[in-house]
Jmol script that loads the backbone (N, CA, C; Angstrom):
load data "model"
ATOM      1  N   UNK A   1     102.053  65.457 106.420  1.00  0.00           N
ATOM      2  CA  UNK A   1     103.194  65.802 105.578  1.00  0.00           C
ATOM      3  C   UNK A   1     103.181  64.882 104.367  1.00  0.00           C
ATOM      4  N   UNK A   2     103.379  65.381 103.300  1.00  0.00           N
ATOM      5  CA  UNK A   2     103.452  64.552 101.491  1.00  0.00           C
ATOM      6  C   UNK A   2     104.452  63.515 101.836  1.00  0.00           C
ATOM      7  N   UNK A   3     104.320  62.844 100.750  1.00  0.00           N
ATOM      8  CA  UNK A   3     105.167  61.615 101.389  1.00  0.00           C
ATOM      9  C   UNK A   3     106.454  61.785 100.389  1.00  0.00           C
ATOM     10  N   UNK A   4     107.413  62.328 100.681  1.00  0.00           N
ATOM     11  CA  UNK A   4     108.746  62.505  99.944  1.00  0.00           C
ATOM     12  C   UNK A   4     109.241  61.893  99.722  1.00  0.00           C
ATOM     13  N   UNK A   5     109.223  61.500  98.333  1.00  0.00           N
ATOM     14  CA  UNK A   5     110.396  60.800  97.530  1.00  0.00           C
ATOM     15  C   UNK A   5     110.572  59.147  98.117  1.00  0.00           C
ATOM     16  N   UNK A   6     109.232  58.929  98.212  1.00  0.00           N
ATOM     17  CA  UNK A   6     109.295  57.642  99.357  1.00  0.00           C
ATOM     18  C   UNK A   6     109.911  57.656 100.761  1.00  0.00           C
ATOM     19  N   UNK A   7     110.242  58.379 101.374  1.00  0.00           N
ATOM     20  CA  UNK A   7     110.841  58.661 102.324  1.00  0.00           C
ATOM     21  C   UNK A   7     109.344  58.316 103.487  1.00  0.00           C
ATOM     22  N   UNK A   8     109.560  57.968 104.685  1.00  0.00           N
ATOM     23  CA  UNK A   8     108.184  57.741 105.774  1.00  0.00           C
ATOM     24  C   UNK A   8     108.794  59.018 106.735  1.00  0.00           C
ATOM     25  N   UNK A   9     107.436  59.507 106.343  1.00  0.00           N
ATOM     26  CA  UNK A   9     107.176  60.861 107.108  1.00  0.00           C
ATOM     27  C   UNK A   9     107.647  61.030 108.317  1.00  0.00           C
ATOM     28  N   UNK A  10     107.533  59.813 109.133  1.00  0.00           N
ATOM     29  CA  UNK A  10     107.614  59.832 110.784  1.00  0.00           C
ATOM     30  C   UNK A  10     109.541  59.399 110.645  1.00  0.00           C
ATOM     31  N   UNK A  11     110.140  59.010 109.690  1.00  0.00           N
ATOM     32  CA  UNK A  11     111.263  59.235 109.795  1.00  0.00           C
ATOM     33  C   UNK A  11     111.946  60.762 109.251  1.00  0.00           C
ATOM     34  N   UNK A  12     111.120  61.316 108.256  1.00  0.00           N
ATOM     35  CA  UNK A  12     111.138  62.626 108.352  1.00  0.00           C
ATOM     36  C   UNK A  12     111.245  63.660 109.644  1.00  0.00           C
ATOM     37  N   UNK A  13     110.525  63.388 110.248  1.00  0.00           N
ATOM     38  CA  UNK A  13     110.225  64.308 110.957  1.00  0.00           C
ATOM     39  C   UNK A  13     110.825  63.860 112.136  1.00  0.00           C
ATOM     40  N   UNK A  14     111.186  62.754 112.379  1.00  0.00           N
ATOM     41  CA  UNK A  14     112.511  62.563 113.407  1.00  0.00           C
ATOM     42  C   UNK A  14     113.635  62.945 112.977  1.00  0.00           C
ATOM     43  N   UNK A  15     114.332  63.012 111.983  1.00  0.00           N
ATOM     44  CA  UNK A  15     114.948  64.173 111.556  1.00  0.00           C
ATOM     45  C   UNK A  15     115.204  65.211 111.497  1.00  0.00           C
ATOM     46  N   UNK A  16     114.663  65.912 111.169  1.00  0.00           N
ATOM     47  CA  UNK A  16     113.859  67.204 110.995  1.00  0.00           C
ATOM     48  C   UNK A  16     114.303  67.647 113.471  1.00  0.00           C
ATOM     49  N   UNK A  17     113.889  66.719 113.545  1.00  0.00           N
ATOM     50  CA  UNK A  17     113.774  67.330 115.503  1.00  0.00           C
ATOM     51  C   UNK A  17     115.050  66.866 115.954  1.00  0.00           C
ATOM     52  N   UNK A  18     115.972  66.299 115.442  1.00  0.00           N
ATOM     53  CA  UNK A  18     117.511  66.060 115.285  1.00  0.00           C
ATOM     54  C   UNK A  18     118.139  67.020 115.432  1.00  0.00           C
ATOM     55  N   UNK A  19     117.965  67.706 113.979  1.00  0.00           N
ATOM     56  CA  UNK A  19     117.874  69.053 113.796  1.00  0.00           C
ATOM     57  C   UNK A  19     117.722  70.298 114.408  1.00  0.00           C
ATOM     58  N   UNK A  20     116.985  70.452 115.022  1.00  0.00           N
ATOM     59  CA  UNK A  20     116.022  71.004 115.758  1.00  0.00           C
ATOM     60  C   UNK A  20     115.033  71.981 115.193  1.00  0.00           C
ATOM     61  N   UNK A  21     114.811  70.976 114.233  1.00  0.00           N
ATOM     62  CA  UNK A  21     113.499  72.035 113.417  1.00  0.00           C
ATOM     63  C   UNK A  21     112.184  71.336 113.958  1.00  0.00           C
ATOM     64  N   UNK A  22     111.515  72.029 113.856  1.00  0.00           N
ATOM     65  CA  UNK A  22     110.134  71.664 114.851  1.00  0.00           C
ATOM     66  C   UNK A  22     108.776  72.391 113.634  1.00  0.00           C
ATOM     67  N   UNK A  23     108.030  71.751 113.534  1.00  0.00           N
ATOM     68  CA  UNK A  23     106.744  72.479 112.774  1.00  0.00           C
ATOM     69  C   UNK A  23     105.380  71.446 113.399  1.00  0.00           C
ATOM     70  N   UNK A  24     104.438  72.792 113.437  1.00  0.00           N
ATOM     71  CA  UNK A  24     103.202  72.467 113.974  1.00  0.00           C
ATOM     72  C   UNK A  24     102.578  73.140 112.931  1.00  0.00           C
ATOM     73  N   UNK A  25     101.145  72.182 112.579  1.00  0.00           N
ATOM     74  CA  UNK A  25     100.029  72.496 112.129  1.00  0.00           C
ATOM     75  C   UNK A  25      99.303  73.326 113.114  1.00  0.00           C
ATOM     76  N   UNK A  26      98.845  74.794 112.519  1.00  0.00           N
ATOM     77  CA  UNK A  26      97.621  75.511 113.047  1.00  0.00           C
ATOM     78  C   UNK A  26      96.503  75.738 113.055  1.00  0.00           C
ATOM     79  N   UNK A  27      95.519  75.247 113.028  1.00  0.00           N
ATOM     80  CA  UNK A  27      94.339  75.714 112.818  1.00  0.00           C
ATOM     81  C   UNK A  27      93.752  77.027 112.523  1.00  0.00           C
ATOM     82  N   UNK A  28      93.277  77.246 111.357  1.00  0.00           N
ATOM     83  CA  UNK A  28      93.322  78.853 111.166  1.00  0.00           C
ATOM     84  C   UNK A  28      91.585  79.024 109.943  1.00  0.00           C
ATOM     85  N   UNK A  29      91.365  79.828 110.135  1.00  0.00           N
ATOM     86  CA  UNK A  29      90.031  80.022 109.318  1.00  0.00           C
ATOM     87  C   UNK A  29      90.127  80.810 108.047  1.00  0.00           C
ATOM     88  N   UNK A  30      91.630  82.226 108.207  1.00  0.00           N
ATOM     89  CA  UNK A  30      91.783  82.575 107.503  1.00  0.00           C
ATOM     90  C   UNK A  30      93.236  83.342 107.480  1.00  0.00           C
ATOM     91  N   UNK A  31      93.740  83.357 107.035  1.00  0.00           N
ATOM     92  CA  UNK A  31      94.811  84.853 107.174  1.00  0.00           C
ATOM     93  C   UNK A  31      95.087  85.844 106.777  1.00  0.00           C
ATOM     94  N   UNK A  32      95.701  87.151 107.093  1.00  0.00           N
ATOM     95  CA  UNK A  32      95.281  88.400 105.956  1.00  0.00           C
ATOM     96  C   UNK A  32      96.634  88.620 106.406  1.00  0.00           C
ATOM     97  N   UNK A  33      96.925  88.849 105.156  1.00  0.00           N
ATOM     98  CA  UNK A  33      98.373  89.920 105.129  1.00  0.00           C
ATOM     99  C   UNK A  33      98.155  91.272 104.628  1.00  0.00           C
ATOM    100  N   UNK A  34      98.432  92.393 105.377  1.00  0.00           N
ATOM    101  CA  UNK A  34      98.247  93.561 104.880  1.00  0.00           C
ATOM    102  C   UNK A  34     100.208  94.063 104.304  1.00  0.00           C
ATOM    103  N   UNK A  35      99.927  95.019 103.134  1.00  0.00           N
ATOM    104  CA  UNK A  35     100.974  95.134 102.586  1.00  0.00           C
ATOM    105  C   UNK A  35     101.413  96.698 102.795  1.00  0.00           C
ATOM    106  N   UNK A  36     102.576  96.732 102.361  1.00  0.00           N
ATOM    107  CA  UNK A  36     102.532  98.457 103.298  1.00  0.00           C
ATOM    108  C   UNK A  36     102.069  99.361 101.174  1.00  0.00           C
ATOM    109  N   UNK A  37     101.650  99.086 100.692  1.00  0.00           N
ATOM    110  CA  UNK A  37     100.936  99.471  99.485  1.00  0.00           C
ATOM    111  C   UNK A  37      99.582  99.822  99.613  1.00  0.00           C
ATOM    112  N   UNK A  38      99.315  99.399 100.862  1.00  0.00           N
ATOM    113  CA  UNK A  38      97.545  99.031 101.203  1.00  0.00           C
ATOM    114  C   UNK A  38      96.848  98.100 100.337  1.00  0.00           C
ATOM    115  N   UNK A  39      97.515  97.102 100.242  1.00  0.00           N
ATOM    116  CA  UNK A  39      97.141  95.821  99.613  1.00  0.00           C
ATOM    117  C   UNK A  39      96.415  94.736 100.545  1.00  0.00           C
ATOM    118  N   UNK A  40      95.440  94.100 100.601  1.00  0.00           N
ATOM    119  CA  UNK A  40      95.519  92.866 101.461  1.00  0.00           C
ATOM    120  C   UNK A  40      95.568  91.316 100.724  1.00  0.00           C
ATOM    121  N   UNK A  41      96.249  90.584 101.194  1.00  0.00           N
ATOM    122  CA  UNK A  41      96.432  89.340 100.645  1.00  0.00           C
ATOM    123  C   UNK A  41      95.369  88.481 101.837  1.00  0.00           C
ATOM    124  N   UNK A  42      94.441  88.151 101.045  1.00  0.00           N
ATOM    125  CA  UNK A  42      93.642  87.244 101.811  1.00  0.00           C
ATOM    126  C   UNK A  42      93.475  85.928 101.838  1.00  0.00           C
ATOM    127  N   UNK A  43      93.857  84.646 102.242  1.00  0.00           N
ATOM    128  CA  UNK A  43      93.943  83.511 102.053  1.00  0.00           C
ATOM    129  C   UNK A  43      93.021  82.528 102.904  1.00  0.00           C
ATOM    130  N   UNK A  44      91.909  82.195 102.729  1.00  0.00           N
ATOM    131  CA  UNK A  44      90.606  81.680 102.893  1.00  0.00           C
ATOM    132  C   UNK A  44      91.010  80.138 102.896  1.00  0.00           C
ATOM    133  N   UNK A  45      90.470  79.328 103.977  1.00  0.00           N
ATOM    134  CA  UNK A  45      90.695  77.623 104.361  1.00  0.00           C
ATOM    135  C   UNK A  45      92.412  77.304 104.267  1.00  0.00           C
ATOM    136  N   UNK A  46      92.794  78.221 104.731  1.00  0.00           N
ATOM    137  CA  UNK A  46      94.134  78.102 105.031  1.00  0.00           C
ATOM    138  C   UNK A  46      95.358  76.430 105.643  1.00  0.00           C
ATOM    139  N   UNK A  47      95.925  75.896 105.057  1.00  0.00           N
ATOM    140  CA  UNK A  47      96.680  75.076 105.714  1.00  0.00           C
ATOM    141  C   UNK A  47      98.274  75.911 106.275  1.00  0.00           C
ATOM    142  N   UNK A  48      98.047  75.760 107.624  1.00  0.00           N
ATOM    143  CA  UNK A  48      99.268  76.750 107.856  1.00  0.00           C
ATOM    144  C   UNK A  48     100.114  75.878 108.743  1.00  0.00           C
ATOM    145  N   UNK A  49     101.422  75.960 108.958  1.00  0.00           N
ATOM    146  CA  UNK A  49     102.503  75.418 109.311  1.00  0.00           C
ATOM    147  C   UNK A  49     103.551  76.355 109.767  1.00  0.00           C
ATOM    148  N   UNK A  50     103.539  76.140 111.179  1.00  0.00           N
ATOM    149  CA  UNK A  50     104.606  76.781 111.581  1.00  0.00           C
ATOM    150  C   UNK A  50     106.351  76.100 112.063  1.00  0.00           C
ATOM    151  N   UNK A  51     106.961  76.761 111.381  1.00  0.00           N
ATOM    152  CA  UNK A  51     108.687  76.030 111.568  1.00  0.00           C
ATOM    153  C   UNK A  51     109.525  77.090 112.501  1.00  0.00           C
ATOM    154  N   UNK A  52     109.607  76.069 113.497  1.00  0.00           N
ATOM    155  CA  UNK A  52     110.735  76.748 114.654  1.00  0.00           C
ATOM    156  C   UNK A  52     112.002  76.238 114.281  1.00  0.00           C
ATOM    157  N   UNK A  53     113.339  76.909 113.900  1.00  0.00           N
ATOM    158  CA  UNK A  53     114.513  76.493 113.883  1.00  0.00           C
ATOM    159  C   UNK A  53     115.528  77.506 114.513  1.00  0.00           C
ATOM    160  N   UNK A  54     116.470  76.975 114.708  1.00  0.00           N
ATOM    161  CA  UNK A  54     117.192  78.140 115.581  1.00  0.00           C
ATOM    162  C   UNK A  54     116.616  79.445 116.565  1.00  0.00           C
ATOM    163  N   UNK A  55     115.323  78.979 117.279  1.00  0.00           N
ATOM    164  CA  UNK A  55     115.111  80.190 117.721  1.00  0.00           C
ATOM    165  C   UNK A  55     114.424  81.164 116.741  1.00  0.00           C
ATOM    166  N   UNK A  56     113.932  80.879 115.565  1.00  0.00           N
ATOM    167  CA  UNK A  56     113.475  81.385 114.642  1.00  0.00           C
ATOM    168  C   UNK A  56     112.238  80.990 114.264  1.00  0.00           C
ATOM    169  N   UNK A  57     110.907  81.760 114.079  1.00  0.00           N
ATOM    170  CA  UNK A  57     110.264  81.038 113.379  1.00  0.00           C
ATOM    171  C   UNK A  57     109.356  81.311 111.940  1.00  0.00           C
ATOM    172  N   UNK A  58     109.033  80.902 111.382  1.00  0.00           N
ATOM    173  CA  UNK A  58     108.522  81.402 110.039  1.00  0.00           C
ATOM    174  C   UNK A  58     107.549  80.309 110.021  1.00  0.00           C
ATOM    175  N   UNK A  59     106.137  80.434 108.583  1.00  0.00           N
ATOM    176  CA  UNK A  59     105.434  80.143 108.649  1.00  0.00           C
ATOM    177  C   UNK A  59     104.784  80.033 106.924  1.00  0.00           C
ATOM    178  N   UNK A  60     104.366  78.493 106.862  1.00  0.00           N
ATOM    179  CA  UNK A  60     103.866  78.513 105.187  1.00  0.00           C
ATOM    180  C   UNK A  60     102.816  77.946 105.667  1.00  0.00           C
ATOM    181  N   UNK A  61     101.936  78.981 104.487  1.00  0.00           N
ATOM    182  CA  UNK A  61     100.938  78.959 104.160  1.00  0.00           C
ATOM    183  C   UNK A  61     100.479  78.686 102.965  1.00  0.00           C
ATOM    184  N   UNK A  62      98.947  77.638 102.972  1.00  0.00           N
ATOM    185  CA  UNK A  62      98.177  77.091 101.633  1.00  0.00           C
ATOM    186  C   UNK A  62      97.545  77.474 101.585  1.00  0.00           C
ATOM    187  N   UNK A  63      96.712  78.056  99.980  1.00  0.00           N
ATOM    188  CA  UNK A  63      94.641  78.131 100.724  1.00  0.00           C
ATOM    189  C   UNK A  63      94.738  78.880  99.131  1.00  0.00           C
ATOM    190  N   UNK A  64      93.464  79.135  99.469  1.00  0.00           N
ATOM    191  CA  UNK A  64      92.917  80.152  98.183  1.00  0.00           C
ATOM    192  C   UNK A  64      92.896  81.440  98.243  1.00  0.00           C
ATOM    193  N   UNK A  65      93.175  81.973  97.054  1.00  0.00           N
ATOM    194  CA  UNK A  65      93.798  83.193  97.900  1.00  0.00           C
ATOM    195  C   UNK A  65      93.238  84.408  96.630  1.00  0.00           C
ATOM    196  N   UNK A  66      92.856  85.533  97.414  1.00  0.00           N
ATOM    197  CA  UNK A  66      92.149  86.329  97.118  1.00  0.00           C
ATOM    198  C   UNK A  66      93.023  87.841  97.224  1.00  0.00           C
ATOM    199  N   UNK A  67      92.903  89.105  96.472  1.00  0.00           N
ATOM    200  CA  UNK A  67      94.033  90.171  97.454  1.00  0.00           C
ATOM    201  C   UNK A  67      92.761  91.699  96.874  1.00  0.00           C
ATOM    202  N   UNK A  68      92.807  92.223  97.436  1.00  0.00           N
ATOM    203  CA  UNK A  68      92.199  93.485  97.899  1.00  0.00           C
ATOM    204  C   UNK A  68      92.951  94.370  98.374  1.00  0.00           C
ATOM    205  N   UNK A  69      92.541  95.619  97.645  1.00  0.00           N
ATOM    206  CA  UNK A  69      93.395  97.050  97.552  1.00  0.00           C
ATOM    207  C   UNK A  69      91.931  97.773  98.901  1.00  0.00           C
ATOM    208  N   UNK A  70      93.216  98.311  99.833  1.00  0.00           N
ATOM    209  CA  UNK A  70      92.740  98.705 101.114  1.00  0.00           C
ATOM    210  C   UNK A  70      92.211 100.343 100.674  1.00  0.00           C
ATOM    211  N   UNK A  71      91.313 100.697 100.764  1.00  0.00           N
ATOM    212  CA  UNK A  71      90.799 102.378 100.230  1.00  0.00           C
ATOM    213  C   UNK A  71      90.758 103.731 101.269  1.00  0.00           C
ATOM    214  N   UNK A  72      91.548 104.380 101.059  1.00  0.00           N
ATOM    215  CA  UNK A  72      91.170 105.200 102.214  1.00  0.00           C
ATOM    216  C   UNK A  72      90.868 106.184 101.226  1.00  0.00           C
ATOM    217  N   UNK A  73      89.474 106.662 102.560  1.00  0.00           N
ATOM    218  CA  UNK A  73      88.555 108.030 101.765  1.00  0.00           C
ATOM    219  C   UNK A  73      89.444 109.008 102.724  1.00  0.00           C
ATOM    220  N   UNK A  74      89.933 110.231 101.736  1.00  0.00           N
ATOM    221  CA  UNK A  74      89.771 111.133 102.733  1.00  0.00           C
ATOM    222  C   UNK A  74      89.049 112.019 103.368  1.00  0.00           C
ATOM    223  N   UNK A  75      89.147 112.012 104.572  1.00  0.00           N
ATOM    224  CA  UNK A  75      87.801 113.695 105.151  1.00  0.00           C
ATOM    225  C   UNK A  75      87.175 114.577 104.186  1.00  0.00           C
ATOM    226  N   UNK A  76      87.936 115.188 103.166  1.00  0.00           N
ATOM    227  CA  UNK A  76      87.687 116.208 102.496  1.00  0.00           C
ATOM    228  C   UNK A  76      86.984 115.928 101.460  1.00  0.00           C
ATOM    229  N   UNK A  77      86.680 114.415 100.855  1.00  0.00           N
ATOM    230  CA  UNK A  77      86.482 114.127  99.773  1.00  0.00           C
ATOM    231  C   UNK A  77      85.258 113.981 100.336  1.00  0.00           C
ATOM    232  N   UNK A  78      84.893 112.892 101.758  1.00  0.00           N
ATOM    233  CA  UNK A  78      83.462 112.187 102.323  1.00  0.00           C
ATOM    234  C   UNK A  78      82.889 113.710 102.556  1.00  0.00           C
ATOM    235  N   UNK A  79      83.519 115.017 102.882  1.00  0.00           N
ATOM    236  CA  UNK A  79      83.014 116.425 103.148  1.00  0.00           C
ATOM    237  C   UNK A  79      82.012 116.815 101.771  1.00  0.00           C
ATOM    238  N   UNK A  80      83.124 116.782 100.446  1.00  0.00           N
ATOM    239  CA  UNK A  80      82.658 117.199  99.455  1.00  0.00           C
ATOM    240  C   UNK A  80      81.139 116.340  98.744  1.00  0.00           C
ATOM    241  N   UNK A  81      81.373 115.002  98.980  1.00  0.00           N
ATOM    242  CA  UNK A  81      79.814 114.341  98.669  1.00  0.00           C
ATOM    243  C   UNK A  81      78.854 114.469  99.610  1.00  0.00           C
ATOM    244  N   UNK A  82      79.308 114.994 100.852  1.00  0.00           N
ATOM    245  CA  UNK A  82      78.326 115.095 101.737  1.00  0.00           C
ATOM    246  C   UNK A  82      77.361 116.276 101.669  1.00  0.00           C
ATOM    247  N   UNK A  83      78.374 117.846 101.197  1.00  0.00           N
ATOM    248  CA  UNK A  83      77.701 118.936 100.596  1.00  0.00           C
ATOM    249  C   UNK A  83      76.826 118.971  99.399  1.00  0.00           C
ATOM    250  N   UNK A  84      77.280 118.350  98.443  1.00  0.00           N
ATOM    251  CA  UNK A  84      77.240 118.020  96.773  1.00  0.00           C
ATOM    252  C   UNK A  84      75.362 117.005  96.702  1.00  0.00           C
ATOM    253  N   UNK A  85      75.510 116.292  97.781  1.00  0.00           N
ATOM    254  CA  UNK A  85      74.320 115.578  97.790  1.00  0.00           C
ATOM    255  C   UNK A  85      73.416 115.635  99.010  1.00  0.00           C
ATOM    256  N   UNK A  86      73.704 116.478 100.187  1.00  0.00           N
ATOM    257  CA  UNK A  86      73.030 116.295 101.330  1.00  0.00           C
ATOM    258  C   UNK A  86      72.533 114.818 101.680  1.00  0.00           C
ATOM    259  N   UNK A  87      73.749 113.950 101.749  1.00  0.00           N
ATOM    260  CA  UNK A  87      73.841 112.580 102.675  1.00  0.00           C
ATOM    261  C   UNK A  87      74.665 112.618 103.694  1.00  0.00           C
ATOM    262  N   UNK A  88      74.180 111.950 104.286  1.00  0.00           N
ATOM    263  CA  UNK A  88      74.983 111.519 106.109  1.00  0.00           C
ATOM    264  C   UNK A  88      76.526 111.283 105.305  1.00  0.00           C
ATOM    265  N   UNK A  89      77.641 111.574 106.216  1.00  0.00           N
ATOM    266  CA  UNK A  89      78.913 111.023 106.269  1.00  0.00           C
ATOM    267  C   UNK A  89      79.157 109.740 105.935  1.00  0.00           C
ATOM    268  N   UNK A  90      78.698 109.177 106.861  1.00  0.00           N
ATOM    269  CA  UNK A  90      78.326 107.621 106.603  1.00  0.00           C
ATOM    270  C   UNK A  90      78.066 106.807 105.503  1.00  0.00           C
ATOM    271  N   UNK A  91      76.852 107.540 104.788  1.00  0.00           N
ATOM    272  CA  UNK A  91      76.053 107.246 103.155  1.00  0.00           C
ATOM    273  C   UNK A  91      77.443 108.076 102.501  1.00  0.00           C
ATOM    274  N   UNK A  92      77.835 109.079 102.161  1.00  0.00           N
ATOM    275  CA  UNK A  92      78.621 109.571 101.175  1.00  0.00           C
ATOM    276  C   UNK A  92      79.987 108.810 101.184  1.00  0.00           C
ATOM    277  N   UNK A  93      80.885 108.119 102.695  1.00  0.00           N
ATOM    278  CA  UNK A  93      81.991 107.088 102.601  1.00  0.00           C
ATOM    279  C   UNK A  93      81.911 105.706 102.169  1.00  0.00           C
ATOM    280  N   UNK A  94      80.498 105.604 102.359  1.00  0.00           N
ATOM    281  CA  UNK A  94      79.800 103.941 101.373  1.00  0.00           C
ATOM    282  C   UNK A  94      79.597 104.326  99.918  1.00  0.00           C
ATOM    283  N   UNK A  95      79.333 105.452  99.743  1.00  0.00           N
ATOM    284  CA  UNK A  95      79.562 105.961  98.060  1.00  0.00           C
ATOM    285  C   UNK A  95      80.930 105.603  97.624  1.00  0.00           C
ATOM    286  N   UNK A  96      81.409 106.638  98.387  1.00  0.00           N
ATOM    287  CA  UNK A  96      82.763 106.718  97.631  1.00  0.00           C
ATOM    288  C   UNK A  96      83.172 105.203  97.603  1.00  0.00           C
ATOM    289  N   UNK A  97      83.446 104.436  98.979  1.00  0.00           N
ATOM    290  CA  UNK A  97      84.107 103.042  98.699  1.00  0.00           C
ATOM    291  C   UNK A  97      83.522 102.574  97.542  1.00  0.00           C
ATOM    292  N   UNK A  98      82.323 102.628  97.545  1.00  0.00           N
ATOM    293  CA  UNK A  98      81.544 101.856  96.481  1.00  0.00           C
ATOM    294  C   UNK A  98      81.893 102.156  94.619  1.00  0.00           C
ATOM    295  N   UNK A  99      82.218 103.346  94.628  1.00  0.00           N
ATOM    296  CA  UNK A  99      83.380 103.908  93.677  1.00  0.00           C
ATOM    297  C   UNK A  99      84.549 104.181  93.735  1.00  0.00           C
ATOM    298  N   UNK A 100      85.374 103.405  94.314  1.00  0.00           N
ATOM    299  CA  UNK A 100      86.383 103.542  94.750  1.00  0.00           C
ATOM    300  C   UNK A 100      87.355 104.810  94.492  1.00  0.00           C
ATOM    301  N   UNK A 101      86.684 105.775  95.006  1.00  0.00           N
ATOM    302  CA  UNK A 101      87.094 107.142  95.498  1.00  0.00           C
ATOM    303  C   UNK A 101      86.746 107.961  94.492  1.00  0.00           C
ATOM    304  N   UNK A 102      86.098 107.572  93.762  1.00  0.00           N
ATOM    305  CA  UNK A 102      85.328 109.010  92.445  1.00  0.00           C
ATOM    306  C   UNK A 102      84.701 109.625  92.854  1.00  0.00           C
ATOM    307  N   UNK A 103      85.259 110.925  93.234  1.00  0.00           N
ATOM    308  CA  UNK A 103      83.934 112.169  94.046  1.00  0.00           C
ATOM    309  C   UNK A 103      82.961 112.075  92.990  1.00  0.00           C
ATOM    310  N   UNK A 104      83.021 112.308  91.231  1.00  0.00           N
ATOM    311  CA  UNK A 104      82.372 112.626  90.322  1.00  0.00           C
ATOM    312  C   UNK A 104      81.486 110.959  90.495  1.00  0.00           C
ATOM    313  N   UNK A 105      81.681 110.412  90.279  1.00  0.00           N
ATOM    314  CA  UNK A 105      80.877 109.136  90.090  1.00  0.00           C
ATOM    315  C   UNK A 105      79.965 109.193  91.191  1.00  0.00           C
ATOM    316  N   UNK A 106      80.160 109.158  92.397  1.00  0.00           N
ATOM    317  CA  UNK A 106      79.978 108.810  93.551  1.00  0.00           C
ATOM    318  C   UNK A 106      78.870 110.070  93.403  1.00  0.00           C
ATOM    319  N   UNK A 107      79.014 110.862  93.594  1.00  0.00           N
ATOM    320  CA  UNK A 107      78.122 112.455  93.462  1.00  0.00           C
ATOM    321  C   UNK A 107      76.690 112.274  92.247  1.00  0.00           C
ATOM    322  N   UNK A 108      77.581 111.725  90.959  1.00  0.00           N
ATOM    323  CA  UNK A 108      76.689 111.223  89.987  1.00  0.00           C
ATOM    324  C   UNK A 108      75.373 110.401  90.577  1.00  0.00           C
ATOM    325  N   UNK A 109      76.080 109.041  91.130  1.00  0.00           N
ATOM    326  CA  UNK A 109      75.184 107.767  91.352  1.00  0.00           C
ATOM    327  C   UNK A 109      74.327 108.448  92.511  1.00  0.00           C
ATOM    328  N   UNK A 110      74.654 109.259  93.415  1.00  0.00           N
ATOM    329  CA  UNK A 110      73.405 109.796  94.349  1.00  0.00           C
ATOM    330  C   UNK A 110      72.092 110.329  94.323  1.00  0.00           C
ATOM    331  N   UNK A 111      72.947 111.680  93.022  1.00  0.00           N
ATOM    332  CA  UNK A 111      71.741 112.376  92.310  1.00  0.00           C
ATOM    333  C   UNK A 111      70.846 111.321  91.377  1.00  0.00           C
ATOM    334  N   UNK A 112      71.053 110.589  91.360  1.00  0.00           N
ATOM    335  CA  UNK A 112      70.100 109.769  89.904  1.00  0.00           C
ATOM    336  C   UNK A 112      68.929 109.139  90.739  1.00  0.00           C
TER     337      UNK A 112
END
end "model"
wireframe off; spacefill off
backbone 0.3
color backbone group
């Protein structure tokens, strides 16, 4: 814990359990928050901290942080590059991701 305002941590945090707030360090490699947008918030070497108070708990998080838009192909589209170019399902949904959902692009970059 930072050392506040000159304050000694270990009297902090006897405080703090006075209280009855409680926080533990977690060990974590990474965390992903998915967003209901289909967003992901990705946060890589994470320092995470969890705070129990009232029966409650919540959780802050540090790190570097990265965010990624989640892609969904639909059936009909991985159908249409699959006709359009005679590739596996498989090869035409790695297209599309790879163009993030341009039948025309995706169809383009096959034929070439």
């Amino acid at each position: 814990m930072p050392n506040l305002g000159g304050l000694d941590p270990r009297r902090i945090q006897s405080m703090m359990k006075q209280m009855g707030i409680e926080n533990n360090e977690i060990s974590a490699k990474r965390v992903i928050i998915e967003t209901n947008d289909n967003k992901k918030i990705i946060i890589e070497n994470p320092s995470v901290t969890e705070i129990s108070m009232q029966g409650q708990k919540s959780f802050q998080i540090s790190g570097d942080v990265k965010t990624e838009k989640n892609l969904e192909i639909p059936e009909d589209d991985i159908l249409m590059v699959c006709e359009s170019t005679k590739l596996s399902k498989e090869d035409a949904k790695k297209l599309l991701e790879k163009t993030e959902g341009d039948i025309a692009k995706a169809i383009s970059l096959a034929t070439e």
